[in-house]
VOGU-3710 file (C-alpha; in Angstrom, 3 decimals, decimal comma):
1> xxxxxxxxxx> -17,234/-76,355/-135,314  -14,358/-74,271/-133,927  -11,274/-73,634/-136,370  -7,938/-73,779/-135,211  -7,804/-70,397/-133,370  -10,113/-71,138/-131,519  -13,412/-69,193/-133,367  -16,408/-70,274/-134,316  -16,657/-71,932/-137,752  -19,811/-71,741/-139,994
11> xxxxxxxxxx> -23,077/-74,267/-138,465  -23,268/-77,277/-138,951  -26,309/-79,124/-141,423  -28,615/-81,259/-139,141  -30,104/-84,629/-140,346  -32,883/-85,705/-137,988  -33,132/-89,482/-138,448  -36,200/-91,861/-137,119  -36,781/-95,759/-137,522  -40,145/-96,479/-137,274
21> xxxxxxxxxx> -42,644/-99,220/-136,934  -46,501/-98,795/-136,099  -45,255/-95,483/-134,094  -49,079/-94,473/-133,647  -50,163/-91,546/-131,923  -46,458/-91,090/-130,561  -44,924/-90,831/-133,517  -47,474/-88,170/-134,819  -46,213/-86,434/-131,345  -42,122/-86,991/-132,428
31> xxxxxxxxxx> -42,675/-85,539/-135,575  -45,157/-82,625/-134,530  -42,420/-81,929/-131,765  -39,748/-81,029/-134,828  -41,645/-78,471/-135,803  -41,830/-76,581/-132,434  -38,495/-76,730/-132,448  -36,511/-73,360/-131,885  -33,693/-74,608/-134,182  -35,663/-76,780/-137,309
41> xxxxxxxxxx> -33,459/-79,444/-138,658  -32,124/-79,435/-141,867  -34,310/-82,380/-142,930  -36,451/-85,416/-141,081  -35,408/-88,775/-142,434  -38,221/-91,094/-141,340  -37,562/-94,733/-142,249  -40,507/-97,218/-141,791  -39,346/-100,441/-141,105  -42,044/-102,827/-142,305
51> xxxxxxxxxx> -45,229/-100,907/-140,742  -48,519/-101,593/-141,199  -50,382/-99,345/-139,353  -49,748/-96,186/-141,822  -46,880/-94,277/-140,133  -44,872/-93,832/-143,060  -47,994/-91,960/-144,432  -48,075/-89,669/-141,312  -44,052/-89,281/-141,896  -45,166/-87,743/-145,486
61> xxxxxxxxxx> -48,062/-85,290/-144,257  -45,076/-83,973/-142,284  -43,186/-82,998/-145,036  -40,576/-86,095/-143,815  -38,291/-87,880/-146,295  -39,963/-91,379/-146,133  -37,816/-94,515/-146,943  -39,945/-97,660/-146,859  -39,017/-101,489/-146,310  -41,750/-104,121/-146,756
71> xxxxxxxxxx> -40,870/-106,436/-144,062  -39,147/-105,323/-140,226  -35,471/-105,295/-140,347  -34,460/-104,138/-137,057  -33,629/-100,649/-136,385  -29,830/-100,923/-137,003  -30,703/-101,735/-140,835  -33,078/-98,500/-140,401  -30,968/-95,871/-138,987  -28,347/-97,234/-141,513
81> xxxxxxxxxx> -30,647/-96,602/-144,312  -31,396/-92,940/-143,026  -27,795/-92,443/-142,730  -27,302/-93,066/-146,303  -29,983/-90,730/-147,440  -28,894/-87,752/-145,209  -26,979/-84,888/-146,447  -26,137/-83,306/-142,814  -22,738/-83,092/-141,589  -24,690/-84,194/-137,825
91> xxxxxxxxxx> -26,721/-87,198/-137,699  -28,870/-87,039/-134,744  -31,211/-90,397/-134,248  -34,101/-90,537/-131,838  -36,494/-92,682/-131,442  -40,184/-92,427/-132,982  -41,390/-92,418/-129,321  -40,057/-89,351/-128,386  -40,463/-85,803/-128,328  -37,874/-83,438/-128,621
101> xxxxxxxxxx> -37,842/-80,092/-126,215  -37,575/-76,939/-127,993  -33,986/-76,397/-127,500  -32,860/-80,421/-127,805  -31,718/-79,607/-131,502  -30,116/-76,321/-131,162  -28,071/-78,564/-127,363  -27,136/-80,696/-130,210  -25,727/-77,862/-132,711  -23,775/-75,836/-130,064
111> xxxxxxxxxx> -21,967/-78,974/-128,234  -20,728/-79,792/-131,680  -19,459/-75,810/-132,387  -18,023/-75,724/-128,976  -15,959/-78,868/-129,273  -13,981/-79,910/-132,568  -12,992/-83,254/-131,326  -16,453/-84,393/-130,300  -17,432/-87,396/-132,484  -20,662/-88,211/-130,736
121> xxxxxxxxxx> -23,171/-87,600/-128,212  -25,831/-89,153/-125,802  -28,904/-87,099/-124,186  -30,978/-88,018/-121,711  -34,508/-88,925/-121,181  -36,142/-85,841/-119,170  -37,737/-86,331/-115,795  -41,902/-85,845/-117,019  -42,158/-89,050/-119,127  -45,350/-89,254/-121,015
131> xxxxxxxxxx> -46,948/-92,319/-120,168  -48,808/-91,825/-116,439  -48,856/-95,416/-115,227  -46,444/-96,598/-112,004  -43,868/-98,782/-113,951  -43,838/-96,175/-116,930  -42,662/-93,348/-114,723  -40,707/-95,466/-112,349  -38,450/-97,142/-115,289  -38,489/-93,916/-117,376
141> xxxxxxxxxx> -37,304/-91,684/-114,399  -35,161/-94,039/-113,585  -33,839/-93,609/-117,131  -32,994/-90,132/-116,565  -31,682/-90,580/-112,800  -29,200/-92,720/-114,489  -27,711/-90,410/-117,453  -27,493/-87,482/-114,935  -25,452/-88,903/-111,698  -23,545/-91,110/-115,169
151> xxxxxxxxxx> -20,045/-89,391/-115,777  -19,868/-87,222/-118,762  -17,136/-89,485/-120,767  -19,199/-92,056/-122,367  -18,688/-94,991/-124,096  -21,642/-96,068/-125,292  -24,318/-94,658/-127,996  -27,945/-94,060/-127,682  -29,995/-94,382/-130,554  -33,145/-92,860/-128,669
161> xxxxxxxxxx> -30,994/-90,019/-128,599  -27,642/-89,727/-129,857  -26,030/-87,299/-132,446  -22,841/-88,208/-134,419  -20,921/-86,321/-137,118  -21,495/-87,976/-140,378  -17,571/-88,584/-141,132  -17,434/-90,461/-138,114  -20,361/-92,853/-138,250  -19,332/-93,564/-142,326
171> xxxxxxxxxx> -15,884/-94,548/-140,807  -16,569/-97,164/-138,600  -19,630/-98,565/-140,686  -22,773/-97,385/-139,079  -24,991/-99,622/-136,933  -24,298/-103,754/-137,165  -27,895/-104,869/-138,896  -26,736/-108,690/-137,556  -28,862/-106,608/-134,754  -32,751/-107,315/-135,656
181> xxxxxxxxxx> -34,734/-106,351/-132,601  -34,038/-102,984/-130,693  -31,271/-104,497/-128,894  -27,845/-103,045/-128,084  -26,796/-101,990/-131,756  -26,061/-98,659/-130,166  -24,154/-99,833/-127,647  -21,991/-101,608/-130,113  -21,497/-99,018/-131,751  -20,364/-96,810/-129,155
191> xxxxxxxxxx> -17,812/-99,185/-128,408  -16,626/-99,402/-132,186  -16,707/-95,358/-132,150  -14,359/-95,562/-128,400  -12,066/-98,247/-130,048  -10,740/-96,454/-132,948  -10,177/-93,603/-131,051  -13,550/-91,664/-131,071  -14,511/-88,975/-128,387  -18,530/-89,235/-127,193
201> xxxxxxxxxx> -20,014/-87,015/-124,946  -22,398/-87,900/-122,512  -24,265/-84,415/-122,532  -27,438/-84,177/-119,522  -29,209/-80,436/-120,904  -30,033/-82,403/-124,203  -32,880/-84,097/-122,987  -35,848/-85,857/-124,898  -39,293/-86,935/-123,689  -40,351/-91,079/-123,140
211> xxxxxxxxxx> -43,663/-91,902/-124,578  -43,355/-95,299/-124,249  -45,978/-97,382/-121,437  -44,149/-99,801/-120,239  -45,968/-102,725/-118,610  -44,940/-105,623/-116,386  -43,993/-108,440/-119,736  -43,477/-105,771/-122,231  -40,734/-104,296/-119,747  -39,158/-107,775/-118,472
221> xxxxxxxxxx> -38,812/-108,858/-122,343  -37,146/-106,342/-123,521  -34,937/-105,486/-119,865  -33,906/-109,187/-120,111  -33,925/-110,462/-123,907  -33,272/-107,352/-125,738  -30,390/-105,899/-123,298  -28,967/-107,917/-120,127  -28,621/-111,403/-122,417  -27,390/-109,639/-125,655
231> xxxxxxxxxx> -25,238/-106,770/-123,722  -23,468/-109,362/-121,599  -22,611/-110,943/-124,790  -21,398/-107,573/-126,084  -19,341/-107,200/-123,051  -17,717/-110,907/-122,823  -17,121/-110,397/-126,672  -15,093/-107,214/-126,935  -13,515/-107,277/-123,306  -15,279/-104,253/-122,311
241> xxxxxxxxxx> -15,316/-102,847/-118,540  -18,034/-102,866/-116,717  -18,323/-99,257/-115,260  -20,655/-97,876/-117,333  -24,032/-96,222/-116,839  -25,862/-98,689/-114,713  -22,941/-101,444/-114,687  -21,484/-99,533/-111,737  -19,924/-101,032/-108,956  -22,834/-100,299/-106,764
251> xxxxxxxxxx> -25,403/-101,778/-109,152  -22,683/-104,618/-109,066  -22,835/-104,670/-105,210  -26,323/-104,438/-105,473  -26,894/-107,533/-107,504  -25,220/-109,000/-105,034  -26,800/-108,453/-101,883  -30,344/-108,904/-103,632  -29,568/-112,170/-104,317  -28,437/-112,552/-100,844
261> xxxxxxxxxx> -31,229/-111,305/-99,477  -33,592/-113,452/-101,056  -31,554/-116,542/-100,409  -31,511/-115,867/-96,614  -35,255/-115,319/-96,999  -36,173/-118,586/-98,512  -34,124/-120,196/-96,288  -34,933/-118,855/-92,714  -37,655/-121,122/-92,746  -34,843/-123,858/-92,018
271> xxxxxxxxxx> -32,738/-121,510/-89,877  -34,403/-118,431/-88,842  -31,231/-116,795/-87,736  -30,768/-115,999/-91,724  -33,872/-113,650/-91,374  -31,570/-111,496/-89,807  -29,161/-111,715/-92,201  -32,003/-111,036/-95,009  -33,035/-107,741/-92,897  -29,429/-106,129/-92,344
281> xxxxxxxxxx> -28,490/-107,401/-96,380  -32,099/-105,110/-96,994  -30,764/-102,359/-94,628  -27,755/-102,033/-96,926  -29,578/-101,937/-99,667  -31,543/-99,093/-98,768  -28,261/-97,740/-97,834  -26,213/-97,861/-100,199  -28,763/-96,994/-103,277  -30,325/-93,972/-101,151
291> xxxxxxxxxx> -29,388/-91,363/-103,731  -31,647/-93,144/-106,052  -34,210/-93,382/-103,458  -33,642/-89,494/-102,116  -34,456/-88,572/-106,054  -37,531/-90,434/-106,143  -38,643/-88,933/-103,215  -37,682/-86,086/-104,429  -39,417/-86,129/-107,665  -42,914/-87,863/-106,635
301> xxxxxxxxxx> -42,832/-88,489/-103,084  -43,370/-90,913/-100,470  -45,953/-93,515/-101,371  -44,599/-93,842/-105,326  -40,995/-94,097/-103,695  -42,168/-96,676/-101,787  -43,242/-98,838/-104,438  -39,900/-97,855/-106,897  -38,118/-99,919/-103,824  -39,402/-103,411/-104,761
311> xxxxxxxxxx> -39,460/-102,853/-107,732  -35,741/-101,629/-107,670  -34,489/-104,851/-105,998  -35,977/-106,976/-108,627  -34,140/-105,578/-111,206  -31,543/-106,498/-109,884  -32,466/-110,041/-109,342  -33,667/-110,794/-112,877  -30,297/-108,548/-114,391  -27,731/-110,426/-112,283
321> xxxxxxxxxx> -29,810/-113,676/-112,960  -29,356/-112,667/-116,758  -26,346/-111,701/-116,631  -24,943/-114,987/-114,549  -27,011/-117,083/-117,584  -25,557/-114,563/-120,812  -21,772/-115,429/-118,789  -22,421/-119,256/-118,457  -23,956/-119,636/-121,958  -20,901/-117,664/-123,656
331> xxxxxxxxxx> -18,488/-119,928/-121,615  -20,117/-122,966/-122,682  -20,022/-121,550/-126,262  -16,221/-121,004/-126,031  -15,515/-124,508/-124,356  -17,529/-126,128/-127,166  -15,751/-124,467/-129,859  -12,052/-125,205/-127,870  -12,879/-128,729/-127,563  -14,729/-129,273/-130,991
//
């Protein structure tokens, strides 16, 4: 912390907090990425949520602090449950598939020295995920593209990676457990933490590693069912803005001429003129999402940048299709209870 003048005030205590369920080989690599860290935390919380595959027994041979629930819970009900048994003044979540970098934890300890009003902070995904498949590196890198070009101010949390002082998070009631399934509890709560006046950082050097391999249903699920449908909620619910992260007004725009695109395709059989439209909607596309595109290209070249570009667009047809459904559902929702 700094004091009032403006010095450095004696470290802060750092609780390292995991949720976990059947975390497998990854997890082993989480936890055995603590220990090469330059600055150790203060103490691993590991909380298994219902496992079955033995992880809270790995957590143990670690020398963790193991909390176990019987049955899955969700890990809102998790993280809150490692909250309560921490004794840090810093409660820094990640997720039990990822690694920390050597310095991650000791990023963590000097944003919160340098800056007395920060309340929380977000990392960032680092650009060598683990898993070596296309759509694991493509969404993964895309990940990281997204926190670093993202403005510093944030709004939201990140549970795969976010630190928070304790004092804070006991304030505004930790993570909402109504949340069961990895879904947008962070989010929430970064909204909660910006709403009463909370100041989160969005800080790019802190950086953790992706495990995860993604694949084509595993990655539609939870892109569509565990964060379009329940985040547009989120957003209708509390009035929130949509300039956020990847809610930009170019992913906006985007959405848009996607959708356009298609639609011209589909129907140029009847009117071939709209093939034309389809190609110059496609031009701008290209256009106007080249940064992305240039860091691709950048990062892994020309063929893999080729196939990030389908890819690309049709994420933005199945968000905007989501996100059209998660605003016509709410509506409906709100006229039924206004006429009931």
């Amino acid at each position: 912390m700094i004091s009032s003048s403006g010095q450095a005030s004696e470290l802060s205590s750092i609780s390292v907090i995991i949720p976990v369920y059947n975390g497998g080989e990854s997890f082993r690599r989480c936890l055995d990425s603590l220990k090469q860290s330059s600055r150790q935390p203060d103490e691993v919380i590991v909380v298994a949520d219902g496992d079955t595959d033995g992880s809270w027994e790995v957590a143990k041979e670690f020398g963790a602090t193991v909390f176990r629930y019987d049955a899955p819970g969700g890990p809102a009900r998790a993280r809150n449950q490692g909250a309560k048994l921490a004794h840090g003044d810093i409660l820094f979540f990640i997720d039990a598939d990822v690694t920390v970098a050597q310095n991650t934890i000791l990023g963590v300890e000097k944003a919160f020295q340098q800056d007395v009003n920060l309340a929380a902070l977000i990392g960032s995904y680092d650009d060598q995920p683990g898993a070596d498949n296309f759509l694991s590196q493509y969404k993964n890198l895309f990940h990281h593209y997204t926190h670093q070009v993202s403005s510093e101010k944030a709004s939201t949390f990140w549970g795969a990676c976010g630190a928070i002082r304790t004092d804070a998070f006991r304030a505004v009631g930790g993570f909402d457990e109504r949340y069961r399934k990895p879904c947008v509890e962070d989010i929430e709560l970064g909204y909660r933490l910006k709403r009463n006046g909370y100041t989160i950082r969005l800080c790019k050097h802190i950086q953790v590693k992706h495990l995860k391999c993604w694949q084509p249903v595993s990655l539609l699920r939870a892109e569509i069912f565990y964060r379009a449908l329940p985040w547009t909620e989120l957003i209708l619910s509390q009035q929130q803005p949509m300039n956020d992260l990847n809610l930009d007004r170019t992913n906006q725009l985007s959405v848009v001429l996607s959708w356009l695109a298609l639609i011209c395709l589909v129907l140029g059989v009847v009117n071939p003129f709209l093939w034309i439209v389809a190609i110059a909607t496609m031009i701008a596309l290209l256009v106007i999402n080249q940064r992305v595109y240039r860091f691709f290209l950048h990062k892994r070249g020309v063929l893999f940048t080729l196939r990030v570009i389908p890819w690309h667009w049709f994420y933005f047809l199945y968000g905007g299709a989501a996100f059209a459904y998660g605003v016509a559902t709410y509506r409906l929702r709100q006229f039924s209870t206004f006429t009931s």
